[in-house]
N, C-alpha and C positions, 0 to 999 in steps of 0.2 A: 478466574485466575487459572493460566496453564502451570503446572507443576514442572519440575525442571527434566522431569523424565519426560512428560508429552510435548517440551521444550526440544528435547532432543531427537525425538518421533519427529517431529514435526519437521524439525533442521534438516534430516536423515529422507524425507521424503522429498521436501525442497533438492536436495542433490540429488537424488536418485531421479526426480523429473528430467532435471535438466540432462544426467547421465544418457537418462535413454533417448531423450533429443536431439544429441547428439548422437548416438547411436542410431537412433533408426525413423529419424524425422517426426516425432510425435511426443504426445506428452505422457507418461506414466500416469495410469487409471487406477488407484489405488483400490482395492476390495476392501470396501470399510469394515466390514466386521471383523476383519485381521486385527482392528485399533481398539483403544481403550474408549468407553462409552462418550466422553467429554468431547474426543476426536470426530466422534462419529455425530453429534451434533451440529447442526447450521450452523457456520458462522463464516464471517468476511472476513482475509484478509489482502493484505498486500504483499507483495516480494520485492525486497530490493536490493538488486547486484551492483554491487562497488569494485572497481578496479583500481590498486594503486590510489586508495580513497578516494577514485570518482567516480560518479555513478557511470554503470554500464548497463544499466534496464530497472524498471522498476514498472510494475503492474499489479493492479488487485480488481477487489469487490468491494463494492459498497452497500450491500446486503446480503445478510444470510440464504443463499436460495439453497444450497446445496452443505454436504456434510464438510467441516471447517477441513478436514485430512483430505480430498477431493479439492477443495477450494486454493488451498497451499498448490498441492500436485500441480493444476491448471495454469497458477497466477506464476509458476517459480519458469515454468516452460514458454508460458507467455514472457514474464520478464527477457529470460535468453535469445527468446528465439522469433517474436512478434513486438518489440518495441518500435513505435517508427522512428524514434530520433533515432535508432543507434542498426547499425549492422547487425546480423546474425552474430551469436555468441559463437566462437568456433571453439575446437580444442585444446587448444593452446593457450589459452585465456582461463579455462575452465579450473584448474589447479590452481591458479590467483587471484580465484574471487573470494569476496567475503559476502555470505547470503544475510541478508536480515530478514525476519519476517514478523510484520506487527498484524495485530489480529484487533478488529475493532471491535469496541463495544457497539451500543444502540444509537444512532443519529438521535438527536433531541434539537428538536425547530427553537430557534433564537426568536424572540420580540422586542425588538429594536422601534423607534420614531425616526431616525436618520441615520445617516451615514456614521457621523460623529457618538453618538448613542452607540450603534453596533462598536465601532473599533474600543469605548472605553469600555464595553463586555468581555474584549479578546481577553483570552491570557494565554499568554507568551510560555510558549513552552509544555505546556496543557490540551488545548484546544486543536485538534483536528478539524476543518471546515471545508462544508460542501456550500456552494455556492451555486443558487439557480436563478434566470431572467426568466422565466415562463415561455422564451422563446426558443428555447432548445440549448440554450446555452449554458452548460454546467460544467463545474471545473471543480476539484476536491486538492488540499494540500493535507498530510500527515504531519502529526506535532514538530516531526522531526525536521520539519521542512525550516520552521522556528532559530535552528542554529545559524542557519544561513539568510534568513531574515526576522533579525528579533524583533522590529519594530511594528508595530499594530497595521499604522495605517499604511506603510510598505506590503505589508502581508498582505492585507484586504489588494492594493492596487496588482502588485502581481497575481495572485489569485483572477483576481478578476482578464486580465491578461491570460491566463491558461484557459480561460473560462470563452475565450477569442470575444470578449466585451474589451472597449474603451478603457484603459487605467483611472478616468475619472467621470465613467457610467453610473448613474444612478437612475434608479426608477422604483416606484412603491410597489410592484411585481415582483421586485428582489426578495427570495429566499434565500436563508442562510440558515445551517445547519450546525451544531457541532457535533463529536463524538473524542473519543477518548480508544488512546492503544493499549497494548503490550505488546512492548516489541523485543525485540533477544535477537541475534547475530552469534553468527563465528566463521571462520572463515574454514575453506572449503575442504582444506587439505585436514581440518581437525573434527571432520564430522566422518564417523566411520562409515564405512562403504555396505 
């Protein structure tokens, strides 16, 4: 569990990445030992920038490699400024974003028989999913993905689509993953500088 103070560490570093991004082409490298212990611990997240509620970048990790205060830093500057669907974040944008950032728990491998068997596993709303063919092809949705596609077997076919497989690919080399967030937002102009 992130506490509402390392909630807001965390928010506060997400802006200040993108800050200096903006400022001087790069991503803010946070010195971990500035943080509280929990921060300076591995862990994955994502960042995802909303504009006028719609997204304007969103990037993460899907494994802990690196300390979670570093991982925010990287993922919020990547969101801005390395998205490919979207343009460079510019300045002017930057005071009307809303930052979220969810932090995964531990992927945990799913054991399914079929297609049908996996979607009556999903839960809606719950479930974050990593999706693998063994041929390179892997694709991940966040719970939150859920609001905009509540239905199971919608989620698996789009999923799969991100994943750049067939919406109606199957093969017993399917991996499928889940994991679980916490996620917190606020938007940009109420996270202090």
């Amino acid at each position: 569990m992130i506490d509402p103070a390392q909630r807001d560490i965390l928010l506060g570093v997400a802006a200040a990445s993108i800050r200096h991004g903006l400022q001087r082409g790069e991503p803010l490298i946070p010195e971990t030992d500035e943080f509280p212990v929990a921060l300076q611990r591995p862990g994955a997240s994502f960042v995802t920038l909303t504009l006028n509620g719609r997204l304007r970048g969103c990037i993460g990790s899907l494994e802990a490699l690196r300390p979670l205060v570093k991982d925010v830093a990287a993922n919020a500057f990547a969101a801005a400024f390395s998205d490919p669907r979207f343009p460079t974040l510019s300045a002017a944008e930057y005071p009307l974003l809303e930052l979220a950032i969810s932090v995964l728990g531990p992927a945990e491998p799913m054991q399914f028989s079929s297609e049908a068997d996996l979607i009556a596993q999903l839960r809606p709303g719950v479930d974050g999913l990593i999706l693998e063919d063994g041929t390179g092809h892997r694709g991940t949705f966040l719970p939150s993905v859920w609001e905009t596609l509540p239905q199971p077997a919608e989620f698996l076919r789009q999923l799969k689509l991100k994943a750049g497989l067939p919406p109606d690919y199957w093969s017993d080399n399917l991996r499928v993953s889940r994991y679980h967030t916490e996620t917190f937002s606020r938007p940009v102009r109420d996270i202090p500088a």
